[in-house]
C-alpha positions in Angstrom: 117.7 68.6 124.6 117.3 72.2 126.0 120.5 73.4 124.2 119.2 72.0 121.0 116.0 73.3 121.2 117.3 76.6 122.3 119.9 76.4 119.4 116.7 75.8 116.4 115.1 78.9 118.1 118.0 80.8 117.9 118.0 79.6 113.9 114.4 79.8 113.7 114.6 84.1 114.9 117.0 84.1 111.6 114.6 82.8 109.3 112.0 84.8 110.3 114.1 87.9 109.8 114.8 86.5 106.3 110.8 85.2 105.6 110.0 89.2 106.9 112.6 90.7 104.6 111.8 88.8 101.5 108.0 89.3 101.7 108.6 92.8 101.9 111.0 93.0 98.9 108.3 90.9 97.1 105.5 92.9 98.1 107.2 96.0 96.6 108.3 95.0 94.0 105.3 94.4 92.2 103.5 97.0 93.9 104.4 100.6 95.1 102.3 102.8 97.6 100.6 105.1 95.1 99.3 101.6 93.6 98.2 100.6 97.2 96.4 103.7 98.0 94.8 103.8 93.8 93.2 100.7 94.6 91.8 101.7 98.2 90.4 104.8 97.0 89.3 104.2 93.5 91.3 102.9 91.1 93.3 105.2 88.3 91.1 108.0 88.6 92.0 109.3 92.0 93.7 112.5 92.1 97.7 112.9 93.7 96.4 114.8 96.8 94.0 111.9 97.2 96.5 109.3 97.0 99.1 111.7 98.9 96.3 112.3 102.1 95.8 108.1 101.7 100.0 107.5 102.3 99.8 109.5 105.3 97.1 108.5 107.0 98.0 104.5 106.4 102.2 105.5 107.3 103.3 104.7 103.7 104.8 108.2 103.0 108.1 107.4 104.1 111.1 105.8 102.3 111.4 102.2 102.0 114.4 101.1 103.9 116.6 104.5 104.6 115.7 107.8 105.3 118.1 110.0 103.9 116.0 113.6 105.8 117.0 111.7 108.6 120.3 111.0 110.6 121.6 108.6 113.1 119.2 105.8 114.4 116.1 107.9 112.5 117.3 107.4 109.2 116.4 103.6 110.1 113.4 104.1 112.1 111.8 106.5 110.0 111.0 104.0 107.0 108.2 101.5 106.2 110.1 98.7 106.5 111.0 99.5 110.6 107.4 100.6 111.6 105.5 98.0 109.5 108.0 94.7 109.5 110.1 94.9 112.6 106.9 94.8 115.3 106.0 91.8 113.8 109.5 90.1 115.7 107.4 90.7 119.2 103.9 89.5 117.2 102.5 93.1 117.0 100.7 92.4 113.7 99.0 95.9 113.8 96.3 97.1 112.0 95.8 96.3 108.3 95.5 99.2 105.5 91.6 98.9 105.6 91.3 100.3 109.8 91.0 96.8 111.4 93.0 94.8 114.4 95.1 92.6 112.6 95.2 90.6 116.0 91.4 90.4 116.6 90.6 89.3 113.1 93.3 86.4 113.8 91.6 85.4 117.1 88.1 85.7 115.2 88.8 84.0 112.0 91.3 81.2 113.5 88.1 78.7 114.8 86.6 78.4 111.5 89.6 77.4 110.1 90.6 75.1 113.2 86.4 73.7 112.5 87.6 72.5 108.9 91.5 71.1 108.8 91.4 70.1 112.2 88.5 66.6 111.2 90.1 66.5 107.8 93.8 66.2 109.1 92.9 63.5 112.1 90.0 62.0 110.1 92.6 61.9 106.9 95.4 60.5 109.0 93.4 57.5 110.4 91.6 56.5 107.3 95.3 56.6 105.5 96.9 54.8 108.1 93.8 52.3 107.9 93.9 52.3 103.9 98.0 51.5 104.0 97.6 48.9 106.4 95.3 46.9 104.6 97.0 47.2 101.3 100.0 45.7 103.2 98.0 42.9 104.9 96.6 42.3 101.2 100.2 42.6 99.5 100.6 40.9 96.0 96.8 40.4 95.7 94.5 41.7 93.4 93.6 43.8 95.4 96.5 45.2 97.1 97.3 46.1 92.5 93.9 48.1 92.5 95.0 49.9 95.5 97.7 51.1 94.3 96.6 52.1 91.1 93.5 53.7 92.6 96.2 56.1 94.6 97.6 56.6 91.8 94.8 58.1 89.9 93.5 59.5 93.5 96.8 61.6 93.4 97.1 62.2 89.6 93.7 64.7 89.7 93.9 68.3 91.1 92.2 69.0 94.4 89.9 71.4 92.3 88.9 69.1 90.7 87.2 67.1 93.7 85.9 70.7 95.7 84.0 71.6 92.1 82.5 68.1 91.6 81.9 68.0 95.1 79.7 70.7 95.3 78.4 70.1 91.8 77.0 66.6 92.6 76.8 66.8 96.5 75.3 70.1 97.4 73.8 70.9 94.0 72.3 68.0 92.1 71.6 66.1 94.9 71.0 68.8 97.6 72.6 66.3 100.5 74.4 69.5 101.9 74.5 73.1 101.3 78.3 74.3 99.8 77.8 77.8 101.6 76.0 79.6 104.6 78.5 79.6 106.9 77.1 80.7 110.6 78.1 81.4 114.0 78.4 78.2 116.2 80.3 75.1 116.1 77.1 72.8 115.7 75.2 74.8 113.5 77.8 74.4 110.7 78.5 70.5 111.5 76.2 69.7 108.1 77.9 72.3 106.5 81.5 71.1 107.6 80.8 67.3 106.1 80.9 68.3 102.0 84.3 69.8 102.9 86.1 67.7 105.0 85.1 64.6 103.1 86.8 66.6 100.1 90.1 67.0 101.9 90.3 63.5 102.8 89.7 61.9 99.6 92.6 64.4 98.2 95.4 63.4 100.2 94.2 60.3 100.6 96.0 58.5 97.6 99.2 60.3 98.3 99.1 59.8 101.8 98.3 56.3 101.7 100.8 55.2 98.8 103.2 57.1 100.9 102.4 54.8 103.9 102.0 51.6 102.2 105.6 51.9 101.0 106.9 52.7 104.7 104.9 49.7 105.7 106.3 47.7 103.1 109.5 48.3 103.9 109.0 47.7 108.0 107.1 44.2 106.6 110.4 42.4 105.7 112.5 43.1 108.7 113.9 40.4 111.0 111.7 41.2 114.4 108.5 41.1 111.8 109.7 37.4 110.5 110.5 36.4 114.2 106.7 37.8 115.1 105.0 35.5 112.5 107.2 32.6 113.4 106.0 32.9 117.6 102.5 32.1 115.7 100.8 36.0 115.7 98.1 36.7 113.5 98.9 38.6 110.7 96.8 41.4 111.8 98.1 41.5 115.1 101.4 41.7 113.6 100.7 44.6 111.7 99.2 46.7 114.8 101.7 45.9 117.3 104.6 45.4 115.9 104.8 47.5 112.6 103.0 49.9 113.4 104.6 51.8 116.2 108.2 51.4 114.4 107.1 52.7 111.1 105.5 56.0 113.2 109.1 57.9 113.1 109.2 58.8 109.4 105.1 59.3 110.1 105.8 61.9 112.6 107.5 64.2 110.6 104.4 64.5 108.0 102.3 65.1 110.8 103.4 66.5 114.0 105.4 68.9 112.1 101.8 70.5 110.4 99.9 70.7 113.7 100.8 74.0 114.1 100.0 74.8 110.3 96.3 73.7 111.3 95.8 77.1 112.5 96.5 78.8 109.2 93.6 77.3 107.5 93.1 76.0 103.7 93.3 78.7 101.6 91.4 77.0 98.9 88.9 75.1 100.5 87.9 78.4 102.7 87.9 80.6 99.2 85.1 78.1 97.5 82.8 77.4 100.4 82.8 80.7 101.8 84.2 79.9 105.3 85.7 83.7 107.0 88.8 82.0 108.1 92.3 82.6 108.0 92.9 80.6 104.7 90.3 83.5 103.0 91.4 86.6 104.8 95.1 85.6 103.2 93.4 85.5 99.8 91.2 88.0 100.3 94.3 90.4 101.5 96.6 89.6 98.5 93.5 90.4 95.8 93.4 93.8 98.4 97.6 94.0 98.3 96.6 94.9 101.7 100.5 94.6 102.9 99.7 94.5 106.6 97.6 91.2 106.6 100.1 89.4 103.8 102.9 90.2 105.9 101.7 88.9 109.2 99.7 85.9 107.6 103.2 84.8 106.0 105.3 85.9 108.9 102.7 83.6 111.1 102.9 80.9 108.8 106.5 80.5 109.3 106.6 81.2 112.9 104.5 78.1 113.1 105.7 75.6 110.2 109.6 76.6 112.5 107.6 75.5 115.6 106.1 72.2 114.3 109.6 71.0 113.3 110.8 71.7 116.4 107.9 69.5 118.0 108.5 66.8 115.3 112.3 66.7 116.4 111.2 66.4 120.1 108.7 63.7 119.1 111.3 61.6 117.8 112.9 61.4 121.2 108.9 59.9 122.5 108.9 57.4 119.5 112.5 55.8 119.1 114.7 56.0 122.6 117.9 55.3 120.7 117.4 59.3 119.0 119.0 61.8 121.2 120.2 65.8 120.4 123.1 66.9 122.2 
């Protein structure tokens, strides 16, 4: 088990060097210093020395990727890419193009975001689980057929559609909660929280639980299920202890694998109800093309999507005992 972990790290190092890479090709592609430091300091009317003063102050006066004033090592060193990409392989994120710690605004904004996915992923996972199960205890009914459709059309409509309805009906008509206002303290915001997190449930919910009706379905027909309902268990018990914990493998790799992705926040939830965390300082830095933050919000992103499927291969190993890495 160590040498396999020790073997995805080694493979996870090479995919951040090609995540950091690419993101920096991208960025500069569609975007080119002088842009960067026109819309920092005013837009198309700022004059070349402006624009010339802004590059040197925020280090973007230097080539790209190769320095050709430069020889040996410096010709390396001496470019954007080295001084604003290659930190970010020991998580120096810097500072971002607008003066602040890149680091302390991670640390800041990261509990807001934790405050929202964090109830909406356990909250969403239980009442899918829930939902799945009793579509499989219901199977050929009536009811198990409106079920199903009911995901179907749960699935079928755009999460925007739920966050403007939401707040349309919920915090504007009706007044139930407010849809903005967020404030310092975890319980101060709990009547805030509810509007959103009952938003992300209900839009994952018919994917999620048509996803885990059809695992459960499949688990339903095995031999060790037929040889539990002929001892004489309930059907419910059945269900709980026995299908259950076999049909959690394929479960765990939808869910243990985005833990770590919890702390990256919703970007669009966090955009329309105004909450500062990470998911809206990513937005908020690509509207800026503020390179710094785009670069370390992607580069963290995949750090941490590498790390959750790490811990979802591990948790295979906890779940079924015949799965072993050599």
């Amino acid at each position: 088990m160590l040498r396999y972990i020790c073997r995805r790290l080694a493979y996870g190092v090479v995919i951040l060097l090609g995540v950091n890479l690419l993101t920096f090709l991208l960025f500069f592609t569609v975007n080119t210093p002088d842009d960067m430091a026109r819309m920092a300091i005013g837009g198309q009317r700022a004059s070349p020395e402006a624009i010339q003063v802004w590059k040197v102050e925020h280090g973007y006066d230097k080539p790209l990727f190769y320095d050709a004033s430069q020889t040996g090592k410096a010709a390396f060193t001496h470019t954007i890419f080295y001084e604003r990409s290659v930190p970010l392989l020991r998580f120096d994120f810097g500072f971002s193009d607008s003066g602040h710690d890149i680091s302390h605004e991670i640390q800041q904004r990261m509990w807001p975001s934790l405050a929202l996915v964090l109830p909406t992923f356990v909250l969403g996972l239980m009442v899918s689980v829930a939902v799945a199960l009793l579509l499989v205890f219901v199977r050929g009914s009536s009811l198990d057929f409106a079920g199903v459709v009911a995901c179907v059309l749960l699935l079928s409509i755009s999460g925007l559609f739920y966050i403007i309805a939401g707040q349309w009906l919920f915090a504007k008509v009706l007044r139930w909660v407010p849809y903005s206002g967020w404030q310092e303290g975890w319980l101060t915001n709990v009547r805030f929280l509810i509007l959103p997190v009952a938003i992300g449930i209900l839009a994952k919910l018919g994917a999620e639980a048509r996803f885990y009706r059809s695992l459960f379905l499949e688990e339903a027909y095995k031999d060790y299920i037929r040889t539990a309902r002929a001892k004489g268990l309930a059907e419910h018990w059945v269900l709980l202890r026995h299908l259950l914990p076999n049909a959690m493998l394929p479960i765990l790799t939808s869910t243990v694998s985005a833990i770590p992705l919890l702390f990256m926040g919703s970007l669009i939830m966090e955009s329309f109800f105004g909450i500062p965390g990470l998911g809206s300082y990513t937005i908020d830095a690509i509207n800026a093309q503020d390179l710094s933050v785009v670069r370390a919000m992607v580069f963290l992103g995949a750090a941490l999507y590498i790390v959750g499927l790490i811990l979802a291969d591990i948790s295979y190993t906890l779940v079924d005992p015949r799965v072993r890495f050599e």
